[in-house]
mmCIF file of the C-alpha atoms, coordinates in Angstrom:
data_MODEL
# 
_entry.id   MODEL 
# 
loop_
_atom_site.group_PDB 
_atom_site.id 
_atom_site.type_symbol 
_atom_site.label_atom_id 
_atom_site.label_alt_id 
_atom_site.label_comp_id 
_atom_site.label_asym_id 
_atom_site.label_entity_id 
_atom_site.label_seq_id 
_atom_site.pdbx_PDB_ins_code 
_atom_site.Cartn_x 
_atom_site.Cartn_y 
_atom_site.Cartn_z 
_atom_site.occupancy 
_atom_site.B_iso_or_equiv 
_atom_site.pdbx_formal_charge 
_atom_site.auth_seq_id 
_atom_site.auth_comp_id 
_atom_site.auth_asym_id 
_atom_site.auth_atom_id 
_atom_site.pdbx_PDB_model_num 
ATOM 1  C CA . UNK A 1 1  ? 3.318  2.960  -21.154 1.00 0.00 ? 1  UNK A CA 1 
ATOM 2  C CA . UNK A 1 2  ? 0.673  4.731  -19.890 1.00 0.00 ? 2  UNK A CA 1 
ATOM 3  C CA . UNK A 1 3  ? 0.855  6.797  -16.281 1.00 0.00 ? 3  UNK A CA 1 
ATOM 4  C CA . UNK A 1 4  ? -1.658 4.851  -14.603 1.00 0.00 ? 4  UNK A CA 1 
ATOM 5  C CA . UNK A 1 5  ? 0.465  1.836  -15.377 1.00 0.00 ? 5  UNK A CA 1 
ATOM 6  C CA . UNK A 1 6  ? 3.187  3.271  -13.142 1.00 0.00 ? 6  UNK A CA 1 
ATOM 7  C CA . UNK A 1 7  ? 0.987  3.858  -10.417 1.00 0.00 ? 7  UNK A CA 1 
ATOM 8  C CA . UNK A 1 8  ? 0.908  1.494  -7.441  1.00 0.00 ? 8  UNK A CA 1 
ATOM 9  C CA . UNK A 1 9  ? 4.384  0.072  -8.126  1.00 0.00 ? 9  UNK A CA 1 
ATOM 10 C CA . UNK A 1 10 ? 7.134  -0.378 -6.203  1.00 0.00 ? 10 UNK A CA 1 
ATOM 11 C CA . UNK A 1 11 ? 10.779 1.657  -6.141  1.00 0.00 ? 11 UNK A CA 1 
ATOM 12 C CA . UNK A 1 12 ? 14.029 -0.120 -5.612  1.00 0.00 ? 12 UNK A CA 1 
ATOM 13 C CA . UNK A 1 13 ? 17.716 0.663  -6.236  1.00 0.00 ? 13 UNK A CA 1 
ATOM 14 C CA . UNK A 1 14 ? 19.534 -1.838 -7.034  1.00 0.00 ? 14 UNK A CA 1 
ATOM 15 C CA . UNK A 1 15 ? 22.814 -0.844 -5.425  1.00 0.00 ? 15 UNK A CA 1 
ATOM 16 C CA . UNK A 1 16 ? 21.645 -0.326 -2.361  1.00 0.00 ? 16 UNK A CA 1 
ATOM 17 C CA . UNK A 1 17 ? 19.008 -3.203 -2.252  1.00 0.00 ? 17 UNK A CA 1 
ATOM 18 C CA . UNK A 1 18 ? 16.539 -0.416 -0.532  1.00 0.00 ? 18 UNK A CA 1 
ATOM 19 C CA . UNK A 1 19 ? 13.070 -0.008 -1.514  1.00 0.00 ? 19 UNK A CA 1 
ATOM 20 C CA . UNK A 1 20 ? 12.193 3.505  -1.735  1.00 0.00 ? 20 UNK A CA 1 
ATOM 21 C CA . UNK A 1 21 ? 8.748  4.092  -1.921  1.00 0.00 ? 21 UNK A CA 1 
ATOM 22 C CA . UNK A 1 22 ? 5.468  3.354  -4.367  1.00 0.00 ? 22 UNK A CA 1 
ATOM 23 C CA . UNK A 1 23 ? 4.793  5.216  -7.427  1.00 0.00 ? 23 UNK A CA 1 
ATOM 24 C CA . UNK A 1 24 ? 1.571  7.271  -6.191  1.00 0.00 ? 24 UNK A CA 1 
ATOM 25 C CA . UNK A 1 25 ? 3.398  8.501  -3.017  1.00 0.00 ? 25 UNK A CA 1 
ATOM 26 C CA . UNK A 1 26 ? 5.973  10.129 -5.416  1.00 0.00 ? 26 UNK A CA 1 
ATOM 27 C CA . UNK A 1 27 ? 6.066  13.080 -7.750  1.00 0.00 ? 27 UNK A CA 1 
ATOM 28 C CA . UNK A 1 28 ? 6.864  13.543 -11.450 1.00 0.00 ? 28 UNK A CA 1 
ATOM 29 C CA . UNK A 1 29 ? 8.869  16.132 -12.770 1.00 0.00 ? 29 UNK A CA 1 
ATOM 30 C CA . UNK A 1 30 ? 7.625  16.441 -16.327 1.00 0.00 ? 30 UNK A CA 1 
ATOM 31 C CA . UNK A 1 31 ? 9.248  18.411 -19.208 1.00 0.00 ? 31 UNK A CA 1 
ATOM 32 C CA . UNK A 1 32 ? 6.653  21.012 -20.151 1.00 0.00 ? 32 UNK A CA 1 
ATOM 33 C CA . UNK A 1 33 ? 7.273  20.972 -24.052 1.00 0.00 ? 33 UNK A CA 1 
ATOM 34 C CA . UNK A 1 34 ? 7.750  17.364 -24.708 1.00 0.00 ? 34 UNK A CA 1 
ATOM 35 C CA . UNK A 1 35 ? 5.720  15.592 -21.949 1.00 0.00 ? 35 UNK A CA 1 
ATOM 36 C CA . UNK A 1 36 ? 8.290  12.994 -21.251 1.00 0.00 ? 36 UNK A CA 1 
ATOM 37 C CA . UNK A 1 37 ? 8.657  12.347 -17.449 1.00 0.00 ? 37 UNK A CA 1 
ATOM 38 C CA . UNK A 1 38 ? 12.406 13.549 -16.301 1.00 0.00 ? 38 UNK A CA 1 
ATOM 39 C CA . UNK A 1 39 ? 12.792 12.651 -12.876 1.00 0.00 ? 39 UNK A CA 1 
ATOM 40 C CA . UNK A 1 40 ? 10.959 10.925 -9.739  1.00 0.00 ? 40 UNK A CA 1 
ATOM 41 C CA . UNK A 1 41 ? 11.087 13.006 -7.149  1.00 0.00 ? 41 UNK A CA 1 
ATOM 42 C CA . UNK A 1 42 ? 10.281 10.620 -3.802  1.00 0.00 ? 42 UNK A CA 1 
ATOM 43 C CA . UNK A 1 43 ? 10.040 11.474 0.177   1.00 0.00 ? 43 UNK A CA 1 
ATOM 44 C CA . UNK A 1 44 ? 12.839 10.247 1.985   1.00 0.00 ? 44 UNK A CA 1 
ATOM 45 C CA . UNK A 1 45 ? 11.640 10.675 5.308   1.00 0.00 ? 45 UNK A CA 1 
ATOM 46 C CA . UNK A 1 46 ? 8.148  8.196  6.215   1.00 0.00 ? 46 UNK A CA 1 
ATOM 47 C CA . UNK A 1 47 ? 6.173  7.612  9.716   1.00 0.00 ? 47 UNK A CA 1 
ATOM 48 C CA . UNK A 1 48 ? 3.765  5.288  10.146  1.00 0.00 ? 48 UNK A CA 1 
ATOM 49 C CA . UNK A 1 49 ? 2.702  5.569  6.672   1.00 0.00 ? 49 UNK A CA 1 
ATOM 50 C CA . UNK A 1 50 ? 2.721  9.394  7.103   1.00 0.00 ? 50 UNK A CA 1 
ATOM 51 C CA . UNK A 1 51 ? 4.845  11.780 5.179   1.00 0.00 ? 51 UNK A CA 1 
ATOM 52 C CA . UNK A 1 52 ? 6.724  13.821 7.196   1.00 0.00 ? 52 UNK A CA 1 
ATOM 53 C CA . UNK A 1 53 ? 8.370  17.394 6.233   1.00 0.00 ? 53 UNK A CA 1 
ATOM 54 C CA . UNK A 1 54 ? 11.950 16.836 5.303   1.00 0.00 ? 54 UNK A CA 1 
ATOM 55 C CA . UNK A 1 55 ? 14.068 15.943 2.554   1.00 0.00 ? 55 UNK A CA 1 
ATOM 56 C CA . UNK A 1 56 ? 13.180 14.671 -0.985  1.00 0.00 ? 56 UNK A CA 1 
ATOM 57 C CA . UNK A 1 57 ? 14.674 12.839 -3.573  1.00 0.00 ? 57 UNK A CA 1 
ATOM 58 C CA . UNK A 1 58 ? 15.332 13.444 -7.078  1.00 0.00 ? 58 UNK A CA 1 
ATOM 59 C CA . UNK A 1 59 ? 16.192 10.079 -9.435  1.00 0.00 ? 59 UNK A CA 1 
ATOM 60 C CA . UNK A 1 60 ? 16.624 10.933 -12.866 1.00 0.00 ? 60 UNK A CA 1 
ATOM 61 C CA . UNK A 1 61 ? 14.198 9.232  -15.671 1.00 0.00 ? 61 UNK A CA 1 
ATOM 62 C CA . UNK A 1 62 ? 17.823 7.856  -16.999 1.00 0.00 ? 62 UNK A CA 1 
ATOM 63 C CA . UNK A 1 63 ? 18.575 5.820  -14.185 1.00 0.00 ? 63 UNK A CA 1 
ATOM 64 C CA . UNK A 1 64 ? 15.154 3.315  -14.118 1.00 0.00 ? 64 UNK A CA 1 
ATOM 65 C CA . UNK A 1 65 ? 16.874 0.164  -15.358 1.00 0.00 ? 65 UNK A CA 1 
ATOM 66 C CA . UNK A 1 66 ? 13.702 -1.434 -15.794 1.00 0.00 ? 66 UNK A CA 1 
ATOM 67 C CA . UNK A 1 67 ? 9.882  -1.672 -15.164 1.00 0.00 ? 67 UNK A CA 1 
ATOM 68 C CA . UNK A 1 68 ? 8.585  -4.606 -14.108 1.00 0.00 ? 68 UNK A CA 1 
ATOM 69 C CA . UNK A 1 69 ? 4.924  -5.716 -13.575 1.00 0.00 ? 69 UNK A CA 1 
ATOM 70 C CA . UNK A 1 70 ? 4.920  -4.747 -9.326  1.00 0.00 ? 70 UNK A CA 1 
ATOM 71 C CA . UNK A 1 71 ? 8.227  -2.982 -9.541  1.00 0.00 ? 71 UNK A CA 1 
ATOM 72 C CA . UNK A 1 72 ? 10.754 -0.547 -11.043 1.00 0.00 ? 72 UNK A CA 1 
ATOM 73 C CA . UNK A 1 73 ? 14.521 -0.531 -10.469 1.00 0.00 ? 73 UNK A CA 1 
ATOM 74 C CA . UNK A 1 74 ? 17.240 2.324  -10.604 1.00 0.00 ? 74 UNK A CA 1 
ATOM 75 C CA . UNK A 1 75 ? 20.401 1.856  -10.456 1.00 0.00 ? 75 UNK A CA 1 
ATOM 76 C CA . UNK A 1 76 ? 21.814 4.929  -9.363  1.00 0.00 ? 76 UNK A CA 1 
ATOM 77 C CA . UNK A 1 77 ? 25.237 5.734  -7.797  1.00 0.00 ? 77 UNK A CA 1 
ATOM 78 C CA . UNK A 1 78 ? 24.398 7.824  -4.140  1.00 0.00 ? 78 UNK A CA 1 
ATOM 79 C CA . UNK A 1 79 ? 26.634 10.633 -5.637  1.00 0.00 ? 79 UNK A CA 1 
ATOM 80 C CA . UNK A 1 80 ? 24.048 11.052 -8.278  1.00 0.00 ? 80 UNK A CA 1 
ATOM 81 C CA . UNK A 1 81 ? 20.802 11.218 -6.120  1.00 0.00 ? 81 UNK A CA 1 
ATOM 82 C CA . UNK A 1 82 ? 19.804 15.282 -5.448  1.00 0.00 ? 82 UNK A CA 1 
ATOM 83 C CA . UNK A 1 83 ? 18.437 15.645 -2.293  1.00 0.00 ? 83 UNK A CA 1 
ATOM 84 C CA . UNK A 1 84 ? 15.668 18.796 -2.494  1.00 0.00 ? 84 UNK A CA 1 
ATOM 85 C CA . UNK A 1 85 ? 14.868 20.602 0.378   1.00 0.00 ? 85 UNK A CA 1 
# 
C-alpha cells in the first residue's frame, strides 16, 4: 500500500470506540534503514480544527488491526499508548 493511500483516512481504536484523528494531520515515524513505517504519532489535543501545543501520541505500526477503505483501526490497550511531550 502506497502512502498516499493512507492519507485522508480516518483513526479509531477499537477499545475505546474514539476516533482519533485523520491520517494527514498525523506523523510517521519511519525506520531509516528499512523504510517500513513504525509508529503514528497523532495530536491529542484539537480546537476548532486547530492544533494546539500539547501532548502527542505514539501508536505502534503493530497495533493497526486493519485498513479499511475510509478508515484504520488499532486496537491498543491505554497502557500501551506513549504520550510524547
Amino acid at each position: 500500500m502506497r502512502l498516499s493511500e493512507l492519507s485522508g483516512k480516518e483513526i479509531v481504536d477499537v477499545k475505546r470506540a474514539e476516533r482519533l484523528g485523520i491520517l494527514g494531520q498525523t506523523d510517521l515515524e519511519i525506520n531509516e534503514k528499512t523504510g517500513q513505517i513504525t509508529a503514528l504519532v497523532i495530536p491529542s489535543v484539537k480546537w476548532f480544527g486547530f492544533r494546539k501545543q500539547g501532548d502527542e501520541i505514539r501508536v505502534p505500526w503493530t497495533h493497526i488491526k486493519k485498513i479499511g477503505s475510509d478508515m484504520i483501526i488499532l486496537d491498543i490497550e491505554d497502557h500501551q499508548i506513549k504520550l510524547l511531550e
